[in-house]
VMD Tcl script that draws the C-alpha trace (Angstrom):
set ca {
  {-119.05 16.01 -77.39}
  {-119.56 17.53 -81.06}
  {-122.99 19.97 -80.80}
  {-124.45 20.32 -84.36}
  {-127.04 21.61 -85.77}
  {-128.97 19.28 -88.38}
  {-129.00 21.02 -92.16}
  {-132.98 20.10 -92.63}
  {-134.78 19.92 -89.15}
  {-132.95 22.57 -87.25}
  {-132.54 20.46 -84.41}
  {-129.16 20.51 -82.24}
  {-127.91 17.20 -81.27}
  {-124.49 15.12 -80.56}
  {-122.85 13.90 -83.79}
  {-120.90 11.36 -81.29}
  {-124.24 10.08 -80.16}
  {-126.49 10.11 -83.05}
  {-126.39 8.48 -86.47}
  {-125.21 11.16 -88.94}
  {-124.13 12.00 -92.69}
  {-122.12 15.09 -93.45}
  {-123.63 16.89 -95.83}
  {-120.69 19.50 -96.42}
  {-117.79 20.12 -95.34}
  {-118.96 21.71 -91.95}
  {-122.72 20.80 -92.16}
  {-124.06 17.79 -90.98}
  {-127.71 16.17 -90.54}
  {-129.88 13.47 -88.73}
  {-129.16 10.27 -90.73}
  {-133.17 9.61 -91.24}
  {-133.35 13.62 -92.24}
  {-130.64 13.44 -94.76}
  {-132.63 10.23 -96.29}
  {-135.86 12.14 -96.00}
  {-134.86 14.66 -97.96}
  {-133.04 12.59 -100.64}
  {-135.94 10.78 -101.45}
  {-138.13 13.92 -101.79}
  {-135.53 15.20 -104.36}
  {-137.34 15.60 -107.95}
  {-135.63 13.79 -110.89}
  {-134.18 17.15 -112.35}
  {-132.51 17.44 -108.90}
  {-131.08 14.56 -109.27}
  {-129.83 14.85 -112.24}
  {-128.33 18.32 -112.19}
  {-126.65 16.60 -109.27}
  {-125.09 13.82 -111.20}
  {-123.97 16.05 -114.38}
  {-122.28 18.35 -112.04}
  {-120.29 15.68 -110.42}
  {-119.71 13.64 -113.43}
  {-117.90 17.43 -114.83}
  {-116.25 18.10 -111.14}
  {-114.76 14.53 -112.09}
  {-114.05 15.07 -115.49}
  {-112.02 18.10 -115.31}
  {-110.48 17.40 -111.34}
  {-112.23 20.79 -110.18}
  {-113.70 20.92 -106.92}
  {-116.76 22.51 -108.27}
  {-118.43 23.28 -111.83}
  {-117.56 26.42 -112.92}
  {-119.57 29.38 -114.37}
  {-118.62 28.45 -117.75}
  {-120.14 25.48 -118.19}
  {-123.02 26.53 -116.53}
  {-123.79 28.68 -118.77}
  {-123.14 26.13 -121.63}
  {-125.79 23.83 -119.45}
  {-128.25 26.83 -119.28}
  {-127.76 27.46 -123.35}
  {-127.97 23.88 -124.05}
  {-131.59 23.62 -122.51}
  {-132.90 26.56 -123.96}
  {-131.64 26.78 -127.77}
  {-131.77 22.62 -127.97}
  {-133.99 21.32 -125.65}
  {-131.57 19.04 -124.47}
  {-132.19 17.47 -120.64}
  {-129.53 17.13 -118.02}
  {-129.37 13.60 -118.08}
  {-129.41 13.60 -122.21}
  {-125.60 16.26 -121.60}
  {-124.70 13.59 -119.00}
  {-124.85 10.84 -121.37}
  {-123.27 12.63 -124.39}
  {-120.41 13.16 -121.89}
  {-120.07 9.88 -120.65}
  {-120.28 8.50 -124.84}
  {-117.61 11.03 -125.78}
  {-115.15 10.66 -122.97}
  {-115.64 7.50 -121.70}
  {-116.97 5.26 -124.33}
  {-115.60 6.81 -127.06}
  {-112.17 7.61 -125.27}
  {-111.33 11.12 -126.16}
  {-109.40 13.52 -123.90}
  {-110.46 16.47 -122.12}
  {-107.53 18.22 -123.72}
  {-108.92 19.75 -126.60}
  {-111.96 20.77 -124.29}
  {-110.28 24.21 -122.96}
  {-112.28 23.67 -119.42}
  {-115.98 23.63 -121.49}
  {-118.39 21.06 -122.61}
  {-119.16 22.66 -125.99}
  {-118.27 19.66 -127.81}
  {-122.24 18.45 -126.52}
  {-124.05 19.96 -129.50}
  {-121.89 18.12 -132.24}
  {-122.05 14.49 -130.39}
  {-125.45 14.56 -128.80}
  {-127.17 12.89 -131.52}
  {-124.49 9.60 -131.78}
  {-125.22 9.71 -127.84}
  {-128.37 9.40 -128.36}
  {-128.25 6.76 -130.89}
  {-126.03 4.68 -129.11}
  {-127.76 4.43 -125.73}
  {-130.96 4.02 -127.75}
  {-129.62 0.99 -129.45}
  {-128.40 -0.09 -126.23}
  {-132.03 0.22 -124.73}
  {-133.47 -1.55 -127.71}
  {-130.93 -4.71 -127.50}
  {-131.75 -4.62 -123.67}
  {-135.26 -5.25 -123.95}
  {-134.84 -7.92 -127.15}
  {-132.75 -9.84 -124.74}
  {-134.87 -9.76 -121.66}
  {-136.97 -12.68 -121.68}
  {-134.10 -14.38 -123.11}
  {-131.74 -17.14 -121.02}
  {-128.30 -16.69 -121.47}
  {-127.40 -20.36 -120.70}
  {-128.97 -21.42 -124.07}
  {-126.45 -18.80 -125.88}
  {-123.59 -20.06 -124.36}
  {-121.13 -21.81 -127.39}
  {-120.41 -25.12 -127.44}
  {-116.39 -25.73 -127.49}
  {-114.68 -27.45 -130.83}
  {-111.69 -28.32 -130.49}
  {-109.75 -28.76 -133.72}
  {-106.05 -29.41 -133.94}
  {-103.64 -28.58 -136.55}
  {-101.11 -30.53 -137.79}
  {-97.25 -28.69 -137.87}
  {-96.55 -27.98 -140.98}
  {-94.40 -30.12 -142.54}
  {-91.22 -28.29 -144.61}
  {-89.84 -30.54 -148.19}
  {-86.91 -29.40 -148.62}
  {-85.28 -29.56 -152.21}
  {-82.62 -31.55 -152.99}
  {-79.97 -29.68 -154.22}
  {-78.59 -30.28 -157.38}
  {-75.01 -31.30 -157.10}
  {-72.55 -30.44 -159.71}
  {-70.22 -32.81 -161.56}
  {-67.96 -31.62 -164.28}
  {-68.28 -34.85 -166.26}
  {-71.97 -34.21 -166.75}
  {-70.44 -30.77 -168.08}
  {-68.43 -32.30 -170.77}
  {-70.80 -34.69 -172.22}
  {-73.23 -32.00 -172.64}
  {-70.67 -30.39 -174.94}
}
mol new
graphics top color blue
foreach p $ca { graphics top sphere $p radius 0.5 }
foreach p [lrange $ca 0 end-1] q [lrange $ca 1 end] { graphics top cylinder $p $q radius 0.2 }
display resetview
């Protein structure tokens, strides 16, 4: 018997008994309560919480630290940029574009410098997605050719032979 107490009603109840979700490492809530308050999560919420673990993943830290959330804070104010605009330019520069988090020295400063090629490429992505909507794919598929090439076929030269009496009436 495992007494709890549920994060967002306050209610105590059996974890053995009742449907649950942990919510942290020693917290855990009513399975319908945990839901509940998902969906009444804002889309900012929702996205600070998916930049934060996107940069917990990033760098292997089991939390973000101060530094970059100060570099967060910065980015909204002096550039206007949204938390799911910083999660993107992430995702393009580390995962799409392949670069290491070496060079990063445990920041995200390289945002400011790449945010606009994000943004360009996940627009263009967005604009190819809706051209090719109402499309079928089964109409685009290829139709096989087959064409065979012939081994190439190697002359070789004859090779001139050498006699001396060719030699001597030449002289």
């Amino acid at each position: 018997m495992h007494l709890v107490k549920c994060k967002y009603c306050g209610e105590t109840f059996d974890r053995d008994k009742e449907p649950t979700i942990q919510v942290s490492a020693r917290r855990y809530a009513h399975k319908k309560c945990a839901e509940e308050h998902e969906n009444n999560k804002t889309q900012e919420e929702k996205d600070i919480e998916a930049l934060e673990r996107y940069i917990m993943k990033l760098f292997d830290e089991p939390y973000v630290n101060a530094r970059i959330k100060k570099q967060i804070k910065e980015f909204q104010a002096d550039y206007n940029y949204t938390y799911s605009g910083i999660l993107k330019t992430l995702v393009y520069w580390y995962d799409i574009k392949g670069n290491s988090t070496d060079k990063a020295n445990g920041g995200i400063g390289i945002v400011p410098y790449v945010y606009e090629q994000a943004y360009n490429y996940f627009y263009n992505l967005y604009l190819a997605q809706l051209s090719n909507e109402d499309k079928d794919i089964e109409q685009y598929k290829p139709k096989e050719k087959v064409i065979v090439i012939p081994p190439p076929f190697v002359q070789r030269r004859k090779p001139k032979l050498f006699f001396e009496e060719d030699e001597e009436e030449k002289i």
